[in-house]
MARLUMVEX-375634 format. One record per residue: residue number from 1; z, y, x of N, C-alpha, C in turn. Coordinates in nm, 4 decimals. Layout:
# residues N
i,nc3,nc2,nc1,cac3,cac2,cac1,cc3,cc2,cc1
NUM,Z,Y,X,Z,Y,X,Z,Y,X
...
//
This chain:
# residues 253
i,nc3,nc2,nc1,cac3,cac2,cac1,cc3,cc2,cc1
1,8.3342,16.0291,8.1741,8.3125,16.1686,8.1382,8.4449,16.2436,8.1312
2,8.5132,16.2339,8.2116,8.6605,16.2476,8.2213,8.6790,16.3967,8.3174
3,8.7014,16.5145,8.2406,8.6688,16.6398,8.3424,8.8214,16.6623,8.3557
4,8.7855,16.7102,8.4974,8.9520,16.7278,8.6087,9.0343,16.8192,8.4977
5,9.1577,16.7651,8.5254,9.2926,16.8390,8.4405,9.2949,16.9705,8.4205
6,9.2905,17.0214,8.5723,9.3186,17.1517,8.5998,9.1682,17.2491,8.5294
7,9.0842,17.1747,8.5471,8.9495,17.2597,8.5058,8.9283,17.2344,8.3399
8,8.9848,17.1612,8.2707,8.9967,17.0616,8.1509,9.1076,17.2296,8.0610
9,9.2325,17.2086,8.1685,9.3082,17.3194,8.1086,9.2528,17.4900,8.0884
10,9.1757,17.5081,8.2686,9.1180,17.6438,8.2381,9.0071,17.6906,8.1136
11,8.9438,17.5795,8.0670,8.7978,17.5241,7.9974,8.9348,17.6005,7.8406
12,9.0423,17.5079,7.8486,9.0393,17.5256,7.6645,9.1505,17.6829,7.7040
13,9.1924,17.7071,7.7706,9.2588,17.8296,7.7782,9.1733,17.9386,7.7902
14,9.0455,17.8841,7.8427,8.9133,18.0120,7.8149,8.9277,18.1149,7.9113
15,8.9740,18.0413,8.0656,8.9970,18.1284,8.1748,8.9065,18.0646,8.2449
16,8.8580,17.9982,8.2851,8.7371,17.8807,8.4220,8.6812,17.9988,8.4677
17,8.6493,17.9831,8.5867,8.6049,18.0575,8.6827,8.5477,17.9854,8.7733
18,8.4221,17.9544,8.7783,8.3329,17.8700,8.8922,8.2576,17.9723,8.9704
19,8.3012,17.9879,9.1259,8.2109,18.0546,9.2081,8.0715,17.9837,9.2687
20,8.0142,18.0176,9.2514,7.9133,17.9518,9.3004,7.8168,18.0165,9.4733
21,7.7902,17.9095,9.4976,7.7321,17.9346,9.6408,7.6111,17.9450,9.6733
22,7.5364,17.8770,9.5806,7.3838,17.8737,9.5788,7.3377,17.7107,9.6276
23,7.2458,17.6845,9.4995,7.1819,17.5473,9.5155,7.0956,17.5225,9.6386
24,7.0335,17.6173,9.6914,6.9958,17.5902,9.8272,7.0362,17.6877,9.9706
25,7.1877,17.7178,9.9666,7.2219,17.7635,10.0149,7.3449,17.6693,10.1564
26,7.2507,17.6001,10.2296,7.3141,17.5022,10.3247,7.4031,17.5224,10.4465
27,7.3754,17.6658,10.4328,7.4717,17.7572,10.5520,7.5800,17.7440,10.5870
28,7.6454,17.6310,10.6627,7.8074,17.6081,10.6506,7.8723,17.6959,10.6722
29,7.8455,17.7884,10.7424,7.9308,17.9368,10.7438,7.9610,18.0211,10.5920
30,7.8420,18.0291,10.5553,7.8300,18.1207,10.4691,7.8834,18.0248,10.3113
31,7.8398,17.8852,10.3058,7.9192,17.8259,10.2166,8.1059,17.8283,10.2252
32,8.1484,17.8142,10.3273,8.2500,17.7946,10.3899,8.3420,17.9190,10.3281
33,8.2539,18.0491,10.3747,8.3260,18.1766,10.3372,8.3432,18.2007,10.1923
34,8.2487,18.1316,10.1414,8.2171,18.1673,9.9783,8.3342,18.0943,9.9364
35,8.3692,17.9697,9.9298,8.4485,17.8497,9.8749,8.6283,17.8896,9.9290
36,8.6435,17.9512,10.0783,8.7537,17.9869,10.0812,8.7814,18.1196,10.0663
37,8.7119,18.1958,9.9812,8.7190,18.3051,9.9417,8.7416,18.2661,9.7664
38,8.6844,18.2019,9.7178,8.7213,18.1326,9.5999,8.8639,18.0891,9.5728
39,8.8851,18.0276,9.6574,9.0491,17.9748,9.6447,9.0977,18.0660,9.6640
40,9.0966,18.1363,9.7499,9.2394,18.2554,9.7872,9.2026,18.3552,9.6834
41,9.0811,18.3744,9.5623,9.1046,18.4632,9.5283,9.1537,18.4062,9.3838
42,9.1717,18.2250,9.3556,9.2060,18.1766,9.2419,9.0946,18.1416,9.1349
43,9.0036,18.1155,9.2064,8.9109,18.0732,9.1292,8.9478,17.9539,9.0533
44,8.8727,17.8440,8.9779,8.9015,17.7489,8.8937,8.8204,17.6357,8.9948
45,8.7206,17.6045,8.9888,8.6074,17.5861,9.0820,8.4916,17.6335,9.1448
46,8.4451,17.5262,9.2473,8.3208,17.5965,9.3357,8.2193,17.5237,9.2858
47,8.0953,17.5592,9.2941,7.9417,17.5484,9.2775,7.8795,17.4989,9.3985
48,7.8773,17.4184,9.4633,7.7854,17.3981,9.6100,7.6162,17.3568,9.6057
49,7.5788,17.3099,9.7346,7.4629,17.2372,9.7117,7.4926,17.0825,9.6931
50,7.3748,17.0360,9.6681,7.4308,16.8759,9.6065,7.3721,16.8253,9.7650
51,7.4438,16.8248,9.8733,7.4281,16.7912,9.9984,7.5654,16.6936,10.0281
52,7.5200,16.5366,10.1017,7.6453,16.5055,10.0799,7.7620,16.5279,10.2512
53,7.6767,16.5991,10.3247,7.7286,16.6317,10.4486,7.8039,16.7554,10.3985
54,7.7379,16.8559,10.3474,7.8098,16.9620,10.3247,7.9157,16.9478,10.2049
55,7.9262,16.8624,10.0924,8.0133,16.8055,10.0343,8.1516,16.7861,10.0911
56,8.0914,16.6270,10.2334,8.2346,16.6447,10.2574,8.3136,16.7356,10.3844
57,8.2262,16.8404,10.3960,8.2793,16.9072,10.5235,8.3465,17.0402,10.3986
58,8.2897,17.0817,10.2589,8.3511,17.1619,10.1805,8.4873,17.0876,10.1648
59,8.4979,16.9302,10.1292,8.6409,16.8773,10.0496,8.7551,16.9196,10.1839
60,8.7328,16.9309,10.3272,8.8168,16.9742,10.4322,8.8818,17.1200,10.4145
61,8.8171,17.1968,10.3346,8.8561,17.3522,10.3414,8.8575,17.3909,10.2133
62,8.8843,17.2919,10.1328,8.9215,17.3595,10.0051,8.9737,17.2110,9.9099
63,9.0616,17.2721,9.7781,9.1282,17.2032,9.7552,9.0917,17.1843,9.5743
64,8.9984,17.2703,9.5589,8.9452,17.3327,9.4041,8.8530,17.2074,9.3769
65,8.8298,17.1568,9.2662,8.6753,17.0671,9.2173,8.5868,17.0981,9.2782
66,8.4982,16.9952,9.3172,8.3833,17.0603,9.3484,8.3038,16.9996,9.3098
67,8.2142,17.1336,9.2319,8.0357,17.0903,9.1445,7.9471,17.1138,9.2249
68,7.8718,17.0052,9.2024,7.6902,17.0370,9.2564,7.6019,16.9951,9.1839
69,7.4862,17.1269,9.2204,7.4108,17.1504,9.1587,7.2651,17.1307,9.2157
70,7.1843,17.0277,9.1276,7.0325,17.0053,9.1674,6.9861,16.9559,9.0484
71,6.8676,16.9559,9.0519,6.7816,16.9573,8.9238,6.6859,16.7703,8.9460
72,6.7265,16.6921,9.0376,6.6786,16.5708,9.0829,6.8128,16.4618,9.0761
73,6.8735,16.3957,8.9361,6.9447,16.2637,8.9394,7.0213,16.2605,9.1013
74,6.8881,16.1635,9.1042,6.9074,16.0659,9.2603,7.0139,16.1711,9.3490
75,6.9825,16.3153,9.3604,7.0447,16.3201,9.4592,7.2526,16.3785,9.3629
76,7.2299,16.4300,9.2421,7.3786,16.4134,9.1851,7.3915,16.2730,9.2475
77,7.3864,16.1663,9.2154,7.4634,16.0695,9.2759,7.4902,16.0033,9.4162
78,7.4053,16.0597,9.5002,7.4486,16.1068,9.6546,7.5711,16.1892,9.6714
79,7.5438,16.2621,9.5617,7.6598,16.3868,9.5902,7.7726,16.3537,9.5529
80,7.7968,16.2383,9.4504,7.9076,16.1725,9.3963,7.9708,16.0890,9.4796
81,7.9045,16.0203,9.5437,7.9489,15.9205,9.6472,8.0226,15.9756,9.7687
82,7.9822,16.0684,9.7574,8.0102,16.1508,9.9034,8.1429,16.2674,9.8512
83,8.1818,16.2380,9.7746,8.2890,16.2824,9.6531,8.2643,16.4320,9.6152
84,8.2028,16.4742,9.5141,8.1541,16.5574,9.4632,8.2431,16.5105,9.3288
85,8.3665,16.6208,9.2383,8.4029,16.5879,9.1089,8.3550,16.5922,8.9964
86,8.2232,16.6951,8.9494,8.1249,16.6920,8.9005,7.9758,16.7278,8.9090
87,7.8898,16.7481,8.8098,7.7797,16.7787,8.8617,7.6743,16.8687,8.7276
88,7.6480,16.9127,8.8111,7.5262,17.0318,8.7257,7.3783,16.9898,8.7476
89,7.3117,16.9945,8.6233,7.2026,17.0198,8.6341,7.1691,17.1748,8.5995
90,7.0975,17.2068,8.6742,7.0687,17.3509,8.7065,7.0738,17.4769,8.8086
91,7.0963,17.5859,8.7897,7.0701,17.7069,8.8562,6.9444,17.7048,8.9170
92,6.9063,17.6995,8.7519,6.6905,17.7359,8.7562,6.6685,17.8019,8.8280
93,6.7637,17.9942,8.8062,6.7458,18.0469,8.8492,6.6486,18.0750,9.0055
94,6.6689,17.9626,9.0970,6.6674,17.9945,9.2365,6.5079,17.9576,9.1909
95,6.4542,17.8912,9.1333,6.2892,17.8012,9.0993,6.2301,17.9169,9.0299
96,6.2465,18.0213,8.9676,6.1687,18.1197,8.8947,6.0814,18.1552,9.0024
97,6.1592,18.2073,9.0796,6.0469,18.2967,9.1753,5.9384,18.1941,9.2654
98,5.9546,18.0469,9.2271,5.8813,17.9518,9.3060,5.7449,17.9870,9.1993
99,5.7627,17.9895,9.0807,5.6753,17.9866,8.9318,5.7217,17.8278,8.8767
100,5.7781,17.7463,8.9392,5.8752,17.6810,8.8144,5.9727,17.6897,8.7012
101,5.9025,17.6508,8.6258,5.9552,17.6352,8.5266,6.0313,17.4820,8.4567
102,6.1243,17.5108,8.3934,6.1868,17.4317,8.3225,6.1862,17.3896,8.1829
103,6.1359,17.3662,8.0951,6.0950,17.2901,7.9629,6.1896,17.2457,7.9035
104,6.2473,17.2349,7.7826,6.3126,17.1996,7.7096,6.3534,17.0237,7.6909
105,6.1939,16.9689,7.7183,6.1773,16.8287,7.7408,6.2491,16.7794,7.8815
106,6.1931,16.8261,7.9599,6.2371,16.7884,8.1097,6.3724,16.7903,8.1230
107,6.4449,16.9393,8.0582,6.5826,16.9343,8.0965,6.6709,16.7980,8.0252
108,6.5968,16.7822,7.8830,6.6360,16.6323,7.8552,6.6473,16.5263,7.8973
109,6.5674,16.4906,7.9287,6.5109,16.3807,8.0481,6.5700,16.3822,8.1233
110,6.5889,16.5224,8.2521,6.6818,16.4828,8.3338,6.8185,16.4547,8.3301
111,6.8702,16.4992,8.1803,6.9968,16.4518,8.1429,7.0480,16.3565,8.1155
112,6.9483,16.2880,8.0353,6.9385,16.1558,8.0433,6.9360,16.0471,8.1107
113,6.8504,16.0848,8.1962,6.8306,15.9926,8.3189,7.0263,16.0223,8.4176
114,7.0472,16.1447,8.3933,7.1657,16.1841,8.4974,7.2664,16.0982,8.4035
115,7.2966,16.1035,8.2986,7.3735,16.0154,8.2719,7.3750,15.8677,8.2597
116,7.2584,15.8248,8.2466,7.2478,15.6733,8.2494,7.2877,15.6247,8.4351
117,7.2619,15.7119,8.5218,7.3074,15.7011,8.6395,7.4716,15.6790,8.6582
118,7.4985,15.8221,8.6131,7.6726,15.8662,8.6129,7.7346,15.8200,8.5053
119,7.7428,15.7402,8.4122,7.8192,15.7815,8.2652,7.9611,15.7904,8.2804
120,8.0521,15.7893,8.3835,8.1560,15.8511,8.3636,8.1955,15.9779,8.4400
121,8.0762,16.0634,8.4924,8.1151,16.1756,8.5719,8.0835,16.3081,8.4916
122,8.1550,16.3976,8.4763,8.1451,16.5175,8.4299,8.0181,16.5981,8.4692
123,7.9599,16.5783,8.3546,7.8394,16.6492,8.3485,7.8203,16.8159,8.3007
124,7.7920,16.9239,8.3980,7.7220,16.9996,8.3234,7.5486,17.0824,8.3159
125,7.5627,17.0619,8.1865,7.4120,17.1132,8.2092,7.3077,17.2678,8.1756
126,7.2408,17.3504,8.2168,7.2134,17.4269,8.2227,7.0599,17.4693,8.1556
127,7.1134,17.5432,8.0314,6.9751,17.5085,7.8905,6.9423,17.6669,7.9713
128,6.7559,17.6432,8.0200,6.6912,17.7846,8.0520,6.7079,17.8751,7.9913
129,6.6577,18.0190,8.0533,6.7033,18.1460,7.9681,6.5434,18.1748,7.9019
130,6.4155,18.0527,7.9797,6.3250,18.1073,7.9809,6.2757,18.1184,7.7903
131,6.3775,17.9888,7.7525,6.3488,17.9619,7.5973,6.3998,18.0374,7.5377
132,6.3176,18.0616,7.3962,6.3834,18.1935,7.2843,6.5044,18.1068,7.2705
133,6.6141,18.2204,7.1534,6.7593,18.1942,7.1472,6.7653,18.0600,7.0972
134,6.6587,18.0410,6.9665,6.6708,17.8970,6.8623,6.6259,17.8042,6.9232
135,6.5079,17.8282,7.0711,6.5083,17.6865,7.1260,6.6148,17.6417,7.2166
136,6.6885,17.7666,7.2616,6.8252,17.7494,7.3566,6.9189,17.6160,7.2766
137,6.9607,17.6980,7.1835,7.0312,17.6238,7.1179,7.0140,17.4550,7.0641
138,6.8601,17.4741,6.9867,6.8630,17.2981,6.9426,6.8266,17.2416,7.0699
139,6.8251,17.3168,7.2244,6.8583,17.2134,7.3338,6.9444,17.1692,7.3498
140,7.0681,17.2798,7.3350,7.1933,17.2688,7.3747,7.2045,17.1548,7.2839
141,7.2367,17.1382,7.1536,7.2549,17.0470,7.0708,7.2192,16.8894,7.1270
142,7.0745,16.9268,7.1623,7.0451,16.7618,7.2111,7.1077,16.7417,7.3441
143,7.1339,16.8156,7.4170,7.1996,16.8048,7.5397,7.3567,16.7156,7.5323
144,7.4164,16.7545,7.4329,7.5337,16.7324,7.4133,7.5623,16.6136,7.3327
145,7.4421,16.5930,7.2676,7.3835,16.4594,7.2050,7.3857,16.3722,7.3275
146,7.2834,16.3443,7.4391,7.3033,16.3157,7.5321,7.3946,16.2845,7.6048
147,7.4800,16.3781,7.6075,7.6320,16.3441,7.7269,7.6225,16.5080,7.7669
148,7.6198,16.5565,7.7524,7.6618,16.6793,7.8650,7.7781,16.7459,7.7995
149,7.8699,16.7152,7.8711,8.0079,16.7694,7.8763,8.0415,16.8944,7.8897
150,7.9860,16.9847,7.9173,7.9753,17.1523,7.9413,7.8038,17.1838,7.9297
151,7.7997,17.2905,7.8634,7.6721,17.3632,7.8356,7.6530,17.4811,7.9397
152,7.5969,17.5269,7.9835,7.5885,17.6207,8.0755,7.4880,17.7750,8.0777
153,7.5062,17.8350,8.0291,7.3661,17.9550,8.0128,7.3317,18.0449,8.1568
154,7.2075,18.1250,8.0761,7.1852,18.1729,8.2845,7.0740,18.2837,8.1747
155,7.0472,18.3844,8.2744,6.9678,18.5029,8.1717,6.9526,18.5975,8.3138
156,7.0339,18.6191,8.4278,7.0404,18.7428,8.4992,6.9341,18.7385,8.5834
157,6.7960,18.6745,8.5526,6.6803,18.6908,8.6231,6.5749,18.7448,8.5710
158,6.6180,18.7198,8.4261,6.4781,18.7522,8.3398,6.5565,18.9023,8.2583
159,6.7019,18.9644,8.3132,6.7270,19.1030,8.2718,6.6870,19.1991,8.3883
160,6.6232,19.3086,8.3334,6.5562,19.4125,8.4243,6.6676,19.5578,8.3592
161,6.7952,19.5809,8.4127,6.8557,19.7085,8.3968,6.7778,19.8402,8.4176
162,6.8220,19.9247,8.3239,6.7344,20.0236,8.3397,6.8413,20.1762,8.4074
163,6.9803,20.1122,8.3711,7.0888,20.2197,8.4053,7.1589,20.1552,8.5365
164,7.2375,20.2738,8.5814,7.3239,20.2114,8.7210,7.4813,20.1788,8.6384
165,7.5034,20.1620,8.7344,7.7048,20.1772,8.6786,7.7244,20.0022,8.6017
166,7.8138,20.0950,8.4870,7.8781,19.9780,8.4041,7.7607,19.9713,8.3019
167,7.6672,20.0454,8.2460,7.5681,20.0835,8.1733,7.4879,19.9606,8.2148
168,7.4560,19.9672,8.3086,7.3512,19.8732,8.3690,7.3948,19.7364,8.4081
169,7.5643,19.7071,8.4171,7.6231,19.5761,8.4266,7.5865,19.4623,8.3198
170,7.6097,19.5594,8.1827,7.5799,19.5222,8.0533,7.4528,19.4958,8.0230
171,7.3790,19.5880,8.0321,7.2609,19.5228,8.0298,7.1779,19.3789,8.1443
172,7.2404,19.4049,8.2390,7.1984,19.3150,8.3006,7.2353,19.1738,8.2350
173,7.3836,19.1587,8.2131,7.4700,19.0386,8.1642,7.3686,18.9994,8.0002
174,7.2933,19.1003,7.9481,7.2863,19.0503,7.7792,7.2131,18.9218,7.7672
175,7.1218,18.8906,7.8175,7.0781,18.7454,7.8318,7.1322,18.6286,7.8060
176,7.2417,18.6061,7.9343,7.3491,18.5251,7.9294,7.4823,18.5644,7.8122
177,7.4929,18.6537,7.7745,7.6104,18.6896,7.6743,7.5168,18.6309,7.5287
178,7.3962,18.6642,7.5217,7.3659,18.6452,7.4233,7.3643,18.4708,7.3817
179,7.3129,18.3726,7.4824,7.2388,18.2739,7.5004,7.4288,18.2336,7.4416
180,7.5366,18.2411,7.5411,7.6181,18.2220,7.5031,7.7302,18.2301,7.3375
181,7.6849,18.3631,7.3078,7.7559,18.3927,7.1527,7.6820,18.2872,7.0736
182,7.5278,18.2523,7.0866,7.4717,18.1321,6.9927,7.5015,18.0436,7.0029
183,7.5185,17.9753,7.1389,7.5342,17.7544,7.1602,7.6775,17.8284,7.1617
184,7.7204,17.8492,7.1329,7.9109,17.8292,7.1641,7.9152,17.8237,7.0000
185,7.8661,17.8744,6.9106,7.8659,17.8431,6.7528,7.8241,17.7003,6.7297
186,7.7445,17.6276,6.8106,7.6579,17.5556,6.7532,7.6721,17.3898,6.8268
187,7.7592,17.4089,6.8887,7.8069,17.3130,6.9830,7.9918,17.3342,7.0242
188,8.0479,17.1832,7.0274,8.1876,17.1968,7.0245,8.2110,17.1864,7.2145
189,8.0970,17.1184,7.2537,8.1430,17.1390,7.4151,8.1799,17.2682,7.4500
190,8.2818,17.2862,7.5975,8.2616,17.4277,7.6344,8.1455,17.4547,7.6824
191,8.1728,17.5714,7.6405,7.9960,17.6426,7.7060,8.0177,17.7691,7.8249
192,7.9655,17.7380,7.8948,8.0576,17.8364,8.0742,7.9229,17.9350,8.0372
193,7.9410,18.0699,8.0373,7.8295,18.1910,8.0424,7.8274,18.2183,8.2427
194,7.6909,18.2306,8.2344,7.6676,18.2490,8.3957,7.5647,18.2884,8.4379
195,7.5373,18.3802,8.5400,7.4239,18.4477,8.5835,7.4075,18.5837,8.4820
196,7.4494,18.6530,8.6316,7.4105,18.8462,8.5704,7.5566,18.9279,8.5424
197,7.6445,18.8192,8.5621,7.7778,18.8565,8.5166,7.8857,18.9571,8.6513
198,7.9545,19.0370,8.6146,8.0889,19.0948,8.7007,8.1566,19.0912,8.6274
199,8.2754,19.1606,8.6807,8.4488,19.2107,8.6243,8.4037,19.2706,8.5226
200,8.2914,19.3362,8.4820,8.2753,19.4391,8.3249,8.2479,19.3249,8.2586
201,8.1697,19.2604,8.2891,8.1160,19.1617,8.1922,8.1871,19.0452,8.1349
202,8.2387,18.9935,8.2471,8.3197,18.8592,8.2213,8.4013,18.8892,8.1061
203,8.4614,18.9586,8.0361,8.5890,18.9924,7.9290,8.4431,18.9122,7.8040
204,8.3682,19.0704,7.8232,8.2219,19.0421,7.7152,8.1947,18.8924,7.7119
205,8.1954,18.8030,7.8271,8.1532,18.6378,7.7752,8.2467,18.5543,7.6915
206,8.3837,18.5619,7.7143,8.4793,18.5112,7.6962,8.4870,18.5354,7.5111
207,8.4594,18.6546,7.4819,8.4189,18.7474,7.3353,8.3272,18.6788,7.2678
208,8.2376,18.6828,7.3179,8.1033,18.5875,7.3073,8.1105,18.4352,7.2871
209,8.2028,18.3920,7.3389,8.2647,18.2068,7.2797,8.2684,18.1513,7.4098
210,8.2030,18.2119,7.5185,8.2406,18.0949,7.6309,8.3864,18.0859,7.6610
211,8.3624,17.9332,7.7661,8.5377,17.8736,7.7967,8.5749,17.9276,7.9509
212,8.4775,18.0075,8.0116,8.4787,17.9876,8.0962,8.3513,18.0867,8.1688
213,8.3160,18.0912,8.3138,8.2305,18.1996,8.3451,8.2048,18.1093,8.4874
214,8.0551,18.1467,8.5051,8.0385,18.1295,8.6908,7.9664,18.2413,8.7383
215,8.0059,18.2701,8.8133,7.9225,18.4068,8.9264,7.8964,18.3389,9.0827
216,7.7912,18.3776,9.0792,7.7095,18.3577,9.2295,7.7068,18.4825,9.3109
217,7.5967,18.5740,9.2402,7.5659,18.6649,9.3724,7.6692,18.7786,9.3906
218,7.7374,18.7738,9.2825,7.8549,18.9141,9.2899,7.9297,18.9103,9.3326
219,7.9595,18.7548,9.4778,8.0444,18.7067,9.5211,7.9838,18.6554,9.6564
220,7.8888,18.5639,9.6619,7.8334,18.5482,9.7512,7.7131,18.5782,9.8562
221,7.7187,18.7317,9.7938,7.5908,18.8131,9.8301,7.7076,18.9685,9.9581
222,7.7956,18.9119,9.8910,7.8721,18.9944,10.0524,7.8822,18.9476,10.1523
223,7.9331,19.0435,10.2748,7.9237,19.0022,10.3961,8.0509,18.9597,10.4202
224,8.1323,19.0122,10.3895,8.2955,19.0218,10.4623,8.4092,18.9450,10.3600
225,8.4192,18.8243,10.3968,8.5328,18.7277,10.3479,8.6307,18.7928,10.2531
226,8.6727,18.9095,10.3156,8.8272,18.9870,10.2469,8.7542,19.0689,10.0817
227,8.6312,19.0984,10.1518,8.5070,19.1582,10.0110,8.4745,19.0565,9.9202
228,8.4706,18.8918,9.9586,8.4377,18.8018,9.8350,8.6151,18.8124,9.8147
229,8.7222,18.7947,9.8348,8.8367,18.7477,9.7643,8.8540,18.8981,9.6797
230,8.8020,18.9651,9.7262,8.8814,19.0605,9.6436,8.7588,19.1067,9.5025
231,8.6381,19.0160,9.5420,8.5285,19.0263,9.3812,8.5974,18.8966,9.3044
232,8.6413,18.8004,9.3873,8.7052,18.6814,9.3161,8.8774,18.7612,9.2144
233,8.9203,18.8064,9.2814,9.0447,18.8140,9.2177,9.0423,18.9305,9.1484
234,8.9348,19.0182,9.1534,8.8955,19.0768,9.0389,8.8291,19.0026,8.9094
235,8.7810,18.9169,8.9053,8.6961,18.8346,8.8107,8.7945,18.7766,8.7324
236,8.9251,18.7052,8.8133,9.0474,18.6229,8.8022,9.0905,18.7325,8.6492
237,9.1248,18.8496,8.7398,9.2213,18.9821,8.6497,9.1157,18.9945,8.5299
238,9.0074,18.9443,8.5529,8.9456,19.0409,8.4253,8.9534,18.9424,8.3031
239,8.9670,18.7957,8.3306,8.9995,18.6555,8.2523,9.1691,18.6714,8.2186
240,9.2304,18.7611,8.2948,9.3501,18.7428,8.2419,9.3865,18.8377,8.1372
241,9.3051,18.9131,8.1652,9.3049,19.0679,8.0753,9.2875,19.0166,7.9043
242,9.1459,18.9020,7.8974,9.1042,18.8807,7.7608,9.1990,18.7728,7.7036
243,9.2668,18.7269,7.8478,9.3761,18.5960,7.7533,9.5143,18.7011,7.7294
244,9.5570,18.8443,7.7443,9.6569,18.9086,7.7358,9.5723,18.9640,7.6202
245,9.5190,19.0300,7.5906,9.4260,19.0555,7.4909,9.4434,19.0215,7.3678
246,9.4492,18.8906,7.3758,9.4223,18.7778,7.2606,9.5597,18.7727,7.2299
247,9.6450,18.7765,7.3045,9.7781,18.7336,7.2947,9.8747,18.8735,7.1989
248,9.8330,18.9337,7.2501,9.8461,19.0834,7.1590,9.7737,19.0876,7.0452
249,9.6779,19.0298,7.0312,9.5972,19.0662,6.9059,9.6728,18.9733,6.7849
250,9.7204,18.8109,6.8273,9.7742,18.7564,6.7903,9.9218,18.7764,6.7429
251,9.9942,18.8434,6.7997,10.0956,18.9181,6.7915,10.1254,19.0492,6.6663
252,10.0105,19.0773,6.6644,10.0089,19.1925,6.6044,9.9868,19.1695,6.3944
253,9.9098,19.0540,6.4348,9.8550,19.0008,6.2866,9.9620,18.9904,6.1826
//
């Protein structure tokens, strides 16, 4: 259960930045662009599919950790073999619109089962947004009971904005900000806030107790390579903003 240095350091400095690509998103192009748009824009790590072809054709073009993400054991440890540095259970998200759902029980189970597989690979795991806040949490708890080395929240499916702008960033993000300000009290793992998030928001998670942040579509929902590095190295600036922040606030006391 030994999580990479460099991601180990961003985690307690409360800068991590995981781009993510999408759990069923197999597109070597479009993964390709996402992951080296990540690096050049300084991301921490990438998010892939738990594919172990596309695994090792990602470890050729990039040099960042790489997590994958599936909601089925068996195939995290395909993905390990095929050198994947850690692994997620989750990004429900993509299963809502199937009408799957995820259970509080199940996500146990599969944690369980994922670690009795892996027990020395960095686990993180991803407690639904579908559960109220107090069942979020005494998941998170048993999760971490379990083994899961990072907690993970997600909310930006089940927020319906009602404003445009920055108005509507916020609201979109409250899900995940919220899910986050609770298990980050209630649990000593880091807890990464993710899904629904941008540059407005990300400062707001970091506030909220997470170590860390992942964004998918506000990154990998563009067309043009030079357009993801420059949502990446905005995301970067906006993590550096709350660790200059802090550093002033500290200063000032």
């Amino acid at each position: 259960m030994t999580i990479n240095a460099q991601l180990q350091k961003a985690l307690a400095d409360r800068k991590a930045l995981k781009v993510i690509s999408g759990l069923n998103n197999f597109d070597r192009e479009r993964v390709a662009a996402v992951v080296k748009a990540a690096q050049a824009g300084g991301a921490t790590f990438v998010d892939i599919a738990a594919d172990p072809d596309l695994i090792r054709y990602v470890r050729q073009l990039v040099h960042l950790p790489i997590c994958v993400s599936a909601v089925e054991p068996e195939l995290l440890a395909g993905a390990v073999e095929a050198g994947a540095d850690l692994i997620e259970i989750g990004n429900f998200d993509s299963f809502y619109t199937q009408g799957r759902r995820f259970e509080a029980p199940e996500v146990l189970a599969l944690t369980q089962k994922t670690r009795s597989l892996l027990p020395e690979v960095t686990l993180s795991v991803t407690v639904p947004h579908i559960l109220s806040l107090d069942e979020q949490v005494r998941l998170a708890e048993a999760l971490v009971e379990a083994g899961a080395d990072i907690i993970q929240t997600e909310g930006g499916t089940s927020s319906h904005p009602v404003h445009a702008g920055i108005l509507g960033a916020i609201e979109k993000a409250v899900p995940t900000l919220a899910a986050a300000y609770s298990i980050s009290r209630a649990v000593s793992t880091p807890v990464l806030c993710a899904s629904g998030l941008s540059s407005v928001t990300v400062p707001m998670a970091i506030a909220a107790g997470a170590s860390g942040v992942g964004v998918g579509s506000a990154i990998n929902q563009l067309n043009d390579e030079v357009a993801m590095v420059a949502a990446v190295r905005s995301l970067v600036e906006a993590l550096e903003t709350v660790s200059l922040a802090g550093d002033r606030a500290y200063t000032y006391r």
